[in-house]
N, C-alpha and C positions, 0 to 999 in steps of 0.2 A: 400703310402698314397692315398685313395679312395678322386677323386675329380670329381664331376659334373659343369661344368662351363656352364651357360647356356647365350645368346647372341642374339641379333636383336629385340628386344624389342622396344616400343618406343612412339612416339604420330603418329595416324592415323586419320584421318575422319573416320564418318560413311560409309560401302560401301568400305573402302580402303585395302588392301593385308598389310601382314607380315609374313617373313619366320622367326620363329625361331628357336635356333641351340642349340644343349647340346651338348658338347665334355668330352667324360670321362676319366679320367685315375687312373692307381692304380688299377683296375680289370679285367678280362677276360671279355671284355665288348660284343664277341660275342655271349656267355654263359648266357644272361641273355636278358628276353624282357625288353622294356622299355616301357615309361608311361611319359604323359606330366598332370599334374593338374593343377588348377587353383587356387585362393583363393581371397577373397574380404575381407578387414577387417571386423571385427566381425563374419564375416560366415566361415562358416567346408570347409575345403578345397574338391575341387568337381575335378575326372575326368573329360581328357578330352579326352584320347587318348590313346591306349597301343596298342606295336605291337611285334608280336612272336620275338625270336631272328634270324629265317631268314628272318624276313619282310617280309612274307608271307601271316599273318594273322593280321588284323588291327583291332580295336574295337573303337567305339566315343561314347562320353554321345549321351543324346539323344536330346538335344540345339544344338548338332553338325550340325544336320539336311544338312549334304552335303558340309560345306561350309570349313572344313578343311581337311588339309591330311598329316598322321603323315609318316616318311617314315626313312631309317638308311642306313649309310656305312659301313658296318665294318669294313673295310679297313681304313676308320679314326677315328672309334670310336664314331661318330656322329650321334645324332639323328634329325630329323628337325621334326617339325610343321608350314607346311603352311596354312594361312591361310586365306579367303576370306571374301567380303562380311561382313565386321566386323561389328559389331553392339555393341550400347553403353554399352549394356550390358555386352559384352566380356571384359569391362575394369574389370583389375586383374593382381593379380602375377602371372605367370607363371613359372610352376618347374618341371623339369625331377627328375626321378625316373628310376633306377634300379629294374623293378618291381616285387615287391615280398622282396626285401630286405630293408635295412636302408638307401641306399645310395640314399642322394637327392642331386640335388645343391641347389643353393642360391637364385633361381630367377629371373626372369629378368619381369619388370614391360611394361605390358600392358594399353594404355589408348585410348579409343576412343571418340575422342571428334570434334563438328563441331567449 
């Protein structure tokens, strides 16, 4: 059973860091890049992050503008998103993806607020 469990989410100030975490199981999770999205109610769900499967090759929307960094272990199956410098804006779901396939998790909710 394909599971994405994603974790660290939370309430932050503007300006304040969050690392978040997906852990996968159920697939060859070296095998596959990953990918962190966002989503705000009513709006399309927007990248924000995809990196090769050896975490070599990193990509960010373009609101990334420096202040996050997506990064994996294979060795535990885990993918992170850290990230910086938050701004209100960035309040949203946030969700890994197995990129390129159906496998998401569940979310874990982002809020920044002063």
């Amino acid at each position: 059973q394909v599971q994405l469990v994603e974790s660290g989410g939370g309430l932050v100030q503007p300006g304040g860091s969050l690392r978040l975490s997906c852990t996968a199981s159920g697939f060859f999770f070296a095998s596959y890049g990953m990918s962190w999205y966002r989503q705000v109610p009513g709006k399309e769900r927007e990248f924000v992050a995809g990196l090769s499967r050896s975490g070599a090759t990193a990509t960010y929307g373009d609101f990334v503008e420096g202040r996050f960094s997506i990064s994996r272990d294979n060795a535990k199956n885990t993918v992170y998103l850290q990230m910086h410098d938050l701004k209100l804006q960035d309040t949203a779901v946030y969700y890994c993806t197995a990129t390129g396939s159906s496998y998401w998790g569940q979310g874990t909710q982002v809020t920044v607020s002063s």
